[in-house]
C-alpha positions in Angstrom: 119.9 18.0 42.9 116.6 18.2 45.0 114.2 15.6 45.0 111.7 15.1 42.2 108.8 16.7 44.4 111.0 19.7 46.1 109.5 23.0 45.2 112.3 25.5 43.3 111.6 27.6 46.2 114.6 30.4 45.3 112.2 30.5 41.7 109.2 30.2 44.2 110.0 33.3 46.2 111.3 35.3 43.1 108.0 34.8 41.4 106.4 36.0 44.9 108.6 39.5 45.1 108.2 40.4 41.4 104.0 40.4 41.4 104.2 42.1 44.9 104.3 45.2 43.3 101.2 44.9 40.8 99.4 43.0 43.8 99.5 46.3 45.9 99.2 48.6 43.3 95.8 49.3 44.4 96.8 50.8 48.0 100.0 52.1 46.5 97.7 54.2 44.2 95.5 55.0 46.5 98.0 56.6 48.9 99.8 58.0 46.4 96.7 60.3 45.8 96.4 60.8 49.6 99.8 61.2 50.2 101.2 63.6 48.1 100.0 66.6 46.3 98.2 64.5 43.3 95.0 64.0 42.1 93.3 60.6 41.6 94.3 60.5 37.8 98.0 61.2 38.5 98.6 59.0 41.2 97.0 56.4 38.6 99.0 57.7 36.2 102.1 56.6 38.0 100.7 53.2 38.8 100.1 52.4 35.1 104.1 53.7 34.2 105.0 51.6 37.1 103.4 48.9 35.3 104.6 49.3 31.6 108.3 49.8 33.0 107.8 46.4 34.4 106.3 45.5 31.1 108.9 46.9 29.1 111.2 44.6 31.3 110.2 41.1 30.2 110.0 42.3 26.4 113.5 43.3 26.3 115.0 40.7 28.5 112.8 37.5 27.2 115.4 35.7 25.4 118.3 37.3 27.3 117.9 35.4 30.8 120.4 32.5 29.7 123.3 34.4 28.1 123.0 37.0 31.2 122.9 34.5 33.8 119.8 34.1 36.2 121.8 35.1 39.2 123.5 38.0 37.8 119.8 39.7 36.2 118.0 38.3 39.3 120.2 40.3 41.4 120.6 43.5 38.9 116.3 43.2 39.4 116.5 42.9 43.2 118.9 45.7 43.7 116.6 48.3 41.1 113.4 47.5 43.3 114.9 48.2 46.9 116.6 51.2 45.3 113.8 52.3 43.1 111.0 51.3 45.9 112.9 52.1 48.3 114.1 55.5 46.6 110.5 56.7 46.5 108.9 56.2 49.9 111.7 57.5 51.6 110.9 60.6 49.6 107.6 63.6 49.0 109.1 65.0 46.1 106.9 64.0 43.3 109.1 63.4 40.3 111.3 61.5 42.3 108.9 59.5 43.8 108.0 59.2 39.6 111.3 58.0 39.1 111.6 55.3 41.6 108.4 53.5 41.0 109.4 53.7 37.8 112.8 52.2 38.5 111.2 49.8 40.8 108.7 48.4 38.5 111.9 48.2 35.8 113.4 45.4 38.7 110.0 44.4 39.0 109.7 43.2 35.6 113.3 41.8 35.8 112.9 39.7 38.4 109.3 38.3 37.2 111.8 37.2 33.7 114.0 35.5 35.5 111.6 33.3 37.6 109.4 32.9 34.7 112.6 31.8 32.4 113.5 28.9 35.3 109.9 27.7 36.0 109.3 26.9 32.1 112.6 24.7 32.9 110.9 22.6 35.8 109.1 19.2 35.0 106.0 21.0 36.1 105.8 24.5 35.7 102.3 24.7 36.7 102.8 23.1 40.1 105.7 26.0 40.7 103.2 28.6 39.1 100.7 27.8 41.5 103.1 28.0 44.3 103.9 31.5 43.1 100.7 32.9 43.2 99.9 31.6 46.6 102.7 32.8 48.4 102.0 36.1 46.3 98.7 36.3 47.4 99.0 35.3 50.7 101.9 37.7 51.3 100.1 40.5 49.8 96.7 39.7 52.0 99.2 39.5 55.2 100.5 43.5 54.3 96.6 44.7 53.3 95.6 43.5 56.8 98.8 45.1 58.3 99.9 48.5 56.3 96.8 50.4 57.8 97.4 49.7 60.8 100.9 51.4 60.6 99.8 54.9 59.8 99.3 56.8 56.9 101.7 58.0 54.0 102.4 56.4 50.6 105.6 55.3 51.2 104.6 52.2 53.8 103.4 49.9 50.4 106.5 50.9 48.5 108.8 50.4 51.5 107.3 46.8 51.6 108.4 45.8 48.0 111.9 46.9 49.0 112.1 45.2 52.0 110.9 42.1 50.4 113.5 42.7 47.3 116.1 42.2 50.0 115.3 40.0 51.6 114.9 37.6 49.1 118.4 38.3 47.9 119.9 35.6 49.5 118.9 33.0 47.9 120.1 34.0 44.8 123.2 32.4 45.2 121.4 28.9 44.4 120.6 30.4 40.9 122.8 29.5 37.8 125.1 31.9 35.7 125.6 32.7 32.2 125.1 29.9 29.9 127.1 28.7 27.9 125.4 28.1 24.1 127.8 25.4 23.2 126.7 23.1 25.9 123.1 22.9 25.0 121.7 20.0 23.5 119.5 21.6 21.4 119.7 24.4 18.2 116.4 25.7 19.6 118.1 26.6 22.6 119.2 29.9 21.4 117.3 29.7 18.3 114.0 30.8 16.9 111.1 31.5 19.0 109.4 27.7 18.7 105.2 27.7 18.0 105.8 31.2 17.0 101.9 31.7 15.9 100.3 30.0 19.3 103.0 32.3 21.5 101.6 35.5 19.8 98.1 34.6 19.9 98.2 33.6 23.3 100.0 37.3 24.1 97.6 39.2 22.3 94.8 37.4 23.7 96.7 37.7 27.4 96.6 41.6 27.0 92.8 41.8 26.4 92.0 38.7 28.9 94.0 40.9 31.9 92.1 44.5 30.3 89.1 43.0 31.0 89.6 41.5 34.4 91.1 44.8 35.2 88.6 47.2 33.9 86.2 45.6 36.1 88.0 45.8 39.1 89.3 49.4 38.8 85.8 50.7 39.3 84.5 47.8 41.6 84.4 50.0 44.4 82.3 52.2 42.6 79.4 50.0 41.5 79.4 48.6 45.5 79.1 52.3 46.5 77.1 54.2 43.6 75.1 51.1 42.3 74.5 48.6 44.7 74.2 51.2 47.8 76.3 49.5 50.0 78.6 51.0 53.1 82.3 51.6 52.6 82.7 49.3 55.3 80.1 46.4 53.9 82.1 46.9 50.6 85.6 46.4 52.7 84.4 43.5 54.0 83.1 42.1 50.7 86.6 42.7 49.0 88.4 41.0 52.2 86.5 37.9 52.0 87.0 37.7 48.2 90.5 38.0 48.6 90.6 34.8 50.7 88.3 33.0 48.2 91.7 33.8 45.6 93.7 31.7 48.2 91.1 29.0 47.7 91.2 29.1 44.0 95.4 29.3 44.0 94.7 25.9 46.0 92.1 24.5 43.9 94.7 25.0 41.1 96.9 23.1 42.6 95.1 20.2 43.7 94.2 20.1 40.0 97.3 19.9 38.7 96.9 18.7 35.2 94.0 16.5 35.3 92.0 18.0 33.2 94.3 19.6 30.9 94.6 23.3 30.4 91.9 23.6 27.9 89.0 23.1 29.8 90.2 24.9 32.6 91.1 28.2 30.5 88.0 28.1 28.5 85.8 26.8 30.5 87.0 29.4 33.4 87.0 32.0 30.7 83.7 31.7 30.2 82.9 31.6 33.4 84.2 34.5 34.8 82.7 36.4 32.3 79.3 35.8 33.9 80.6 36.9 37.0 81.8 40.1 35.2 78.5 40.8 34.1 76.7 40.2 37.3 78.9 42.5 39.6 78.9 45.5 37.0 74.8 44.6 37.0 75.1 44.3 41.0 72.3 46.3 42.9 72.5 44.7 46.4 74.6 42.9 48.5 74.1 39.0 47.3 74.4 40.4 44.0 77.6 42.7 44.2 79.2 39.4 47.2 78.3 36.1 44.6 79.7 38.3 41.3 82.9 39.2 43.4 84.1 36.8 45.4 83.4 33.7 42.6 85.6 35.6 40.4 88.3 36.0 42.7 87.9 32.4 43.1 88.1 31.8 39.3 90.8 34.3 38.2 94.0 32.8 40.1 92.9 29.2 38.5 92.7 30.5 35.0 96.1 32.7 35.3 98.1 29.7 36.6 97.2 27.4 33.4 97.9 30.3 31.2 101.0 31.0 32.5 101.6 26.9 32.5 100.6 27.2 28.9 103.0 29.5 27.9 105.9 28.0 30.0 104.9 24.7 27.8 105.6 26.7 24.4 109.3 27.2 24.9 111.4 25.4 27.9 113.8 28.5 27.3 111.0 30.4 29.1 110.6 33.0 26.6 107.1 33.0 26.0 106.2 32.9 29.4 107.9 36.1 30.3 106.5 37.6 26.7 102.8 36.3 27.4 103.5 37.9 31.5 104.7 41.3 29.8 101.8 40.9 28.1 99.5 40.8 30.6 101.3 43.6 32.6 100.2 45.9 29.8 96.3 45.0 30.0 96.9 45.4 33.2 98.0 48.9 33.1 95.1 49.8 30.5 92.5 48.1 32.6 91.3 50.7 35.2 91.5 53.4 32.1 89.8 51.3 30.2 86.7 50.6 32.7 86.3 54.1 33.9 85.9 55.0 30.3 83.3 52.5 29.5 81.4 53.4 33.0 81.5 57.0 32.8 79.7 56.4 28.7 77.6 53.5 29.1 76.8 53.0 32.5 78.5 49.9 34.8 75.9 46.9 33.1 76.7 47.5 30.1 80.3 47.7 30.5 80.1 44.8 31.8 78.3 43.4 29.3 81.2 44.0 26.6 83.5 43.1 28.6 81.9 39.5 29.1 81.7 39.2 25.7 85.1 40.1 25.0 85.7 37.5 27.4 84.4 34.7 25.9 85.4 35.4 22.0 89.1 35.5 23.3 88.1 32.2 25.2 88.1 30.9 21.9 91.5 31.0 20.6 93.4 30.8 24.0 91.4 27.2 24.2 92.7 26.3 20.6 96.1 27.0 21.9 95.5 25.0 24.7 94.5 21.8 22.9 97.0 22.7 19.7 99.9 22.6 21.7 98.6 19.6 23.6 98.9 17.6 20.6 102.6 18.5 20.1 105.7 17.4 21.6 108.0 20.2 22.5 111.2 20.8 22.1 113.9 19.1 25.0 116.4 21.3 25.1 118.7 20.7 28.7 119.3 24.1 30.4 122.0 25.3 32.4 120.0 26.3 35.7 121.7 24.4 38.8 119.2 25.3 41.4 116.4 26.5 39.8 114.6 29.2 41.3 103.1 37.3 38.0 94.1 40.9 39.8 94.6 41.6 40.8 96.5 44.4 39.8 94.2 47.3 39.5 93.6 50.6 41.5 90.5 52.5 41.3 91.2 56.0 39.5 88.1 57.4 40.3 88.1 56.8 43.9 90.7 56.6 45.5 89.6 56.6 49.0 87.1 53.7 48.2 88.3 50.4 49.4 89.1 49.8 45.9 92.0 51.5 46.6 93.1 49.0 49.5 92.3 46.1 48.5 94.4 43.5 46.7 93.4 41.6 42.8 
């Protein structure tokens, strides 16, 4: 048994390898469109099918993690992603480089269950949440400083998610097998879906809380070039340092812990990043376009880890955490759609406008979730797991040549 304080590192890393993918969607589009023969809305187009495969995923494999085993699914999902990543930037021919992402993003999705499924197992799930997202982040800043300087293609993104897929592999032999429903303590074990109506709402609300982080971000790029009048490079530069202000909010999570609860922190952040929302889409210089930005990459990895926390609270079976991530995964995918719609008809302030106020009536109900379900003991139910073991994710299909396109969420 490890020590009370021992991160679940196998969970850790798996947790790291499945949001690679969504993490470097933006230079994996982005290439994609330079690449290969495809235009800015295909190559987009395979980064949102990339995404729902992933989706579709956790949906269908939610409350199958236990009876599977997390070693056996952990290692079906590691094997699709090399082979599916793998698959495709090994090759130019479109429709198979179609069919790998989409494979990849299938293992993707599996691997996020499984590590979701163990963490809502742990003591603390948002202490192993927050460790997730940092190595996550960190890894995927480490490969945006490093993949252009290895040459161009779009296989060099995609050829990282493989390599990471393997070489995580190993330590999946510390993960449990199939589970065995006659040894748990507990009829909820493989029973009904517990605080059915707080786990939907909090999905439904996840899919519009990611759409709106994500419509912003899929034509940041944009407003730095078109509205605020800055310089490719001076935009780079802006997206760089908020990417190391995420790091700083991962951190900040962490050193919270659960001190203040999740409500304040997911309403309260909520709100808050909606202001930042609608001062980067309003952004006409640099201090402007800098404060909106990087403050929200500073706010955004906070909120995530409490209402991933949240969900992992809801059900120690881990369903609702992988439902409420699937969840996201598909705002996610709708996001950069979404945003260049509402640009191209309304201009980038008031886009952002809506969106900040989307963001703070859904802040609403994800903070009565948060102090419901603080009220209420859950469920013990004693799992099977011997060793137990995800922004963001947005491209910019309008430009994919901006440094929207290479920089992480």
């Amino acid at each position: 048994m490890p020590a009370p304080r021992t991160l679940p590192w196998p969970l850790v890393t798996l947790f790291t390898v499945g949001y690679l993918s969504p993490y470097l969607l933006p230079t994996t589009v982005g290439r994609l469109s330079s690449g290969l023969p495809l235009t800015a809305t295909q190559a987009g187009a395979i980064g949102s099918a990339l995404l729902l495969s992933s989706a579709t995923a956790g949906f269908l494999l939610a409350s199958r993690v236990d009876r599977i085993g997390a070693r056996t699914l952990a290692r079906a999902g590691l094997a699709l992603a090399f082979l599916g990543y793998g698959g495709a930037a090994l090759t130019g021919v479109v429709p198979a480089v179609v069919a790998g992402a989409v494979a990849g993003g299938f293992g993707s999705g599996t691997i996020t269950a499984v590590a979701a499924s163990g963490i809502a197992a742990q003591k603390d799930p948002h202490r192993v949440t927050t460790a997730g997202l940092l190595g996550v982040s960190a890894l995927a800043g480490a490969l945006y400083l490093t993949i252009p300087h290895l040459g161009p293609g779009h296989g060099l993104p995609l050829a990282a998610i493989a390599l990471t897929a393997l070489a995580v592999w190993p330590l999946t032999g510390r993960l449990s097998g199939p589970a065995a429903p006659a040894r748990t303590s507990s009829s909820v074990a493989y029973g009904r879906l517990p605080h059915l109506r707080a786990g939907l709402l909090l999905a439904a609300t996840m899919t519009c809380w990611s759409l709106a982080q994500n419509s912003l971000w899929g034509v940041s790029g944009r407003i730095g070039l078109a509205q605020a009048r800055l310089t490719e490079v001076t935009v780079g530069a802006v997206f760089a340092v908020a990417l190391g202000a995420g790091l700083l909010g991962v951190l900040g999570a962490g050193v919270l812990g659960s001190r203040l609860g999740r409500a304040l922190p997911i309403g309260a952040g909520t709100a808050l990043i909606a202001g930042c929302i609608a001062l980067s889409a309003s952004a006409r210089d640099l201090s402007s376009f800098a404060t909106g930005e990087i403050s929200w990459n500073i706010l955004y990895p906070v909120v995530l880890s409490y209402v991933l926390g949240l969900a992992a609270s809801l059900d120690p079976r881990g369903r609702w955490a992988v439902l409420v991530g699937s969840a996201s995964s598909l705002g996610t995918a709708a996001g950069p759609l979404t945003g260049s719609v509402l640009a191209s008809g309304m201009g980038f302030p008031v886009m952002g406008e809506l969106l900040a106020a989307g963001l703070l009536l859904i802040a609403v109900p994800m903070t009565a979730v948060a102090l419901r379900t603080a009220r209420r003991p859950l469920p013990v139910v004693e799992l099977p797991v011997e060793a137990p073991v995800p922004a963001q994710e947005a491209y910019d299909t309008a430009s994919p040549n901006s440094y929207a396109s290479t920089s992480a969420r």
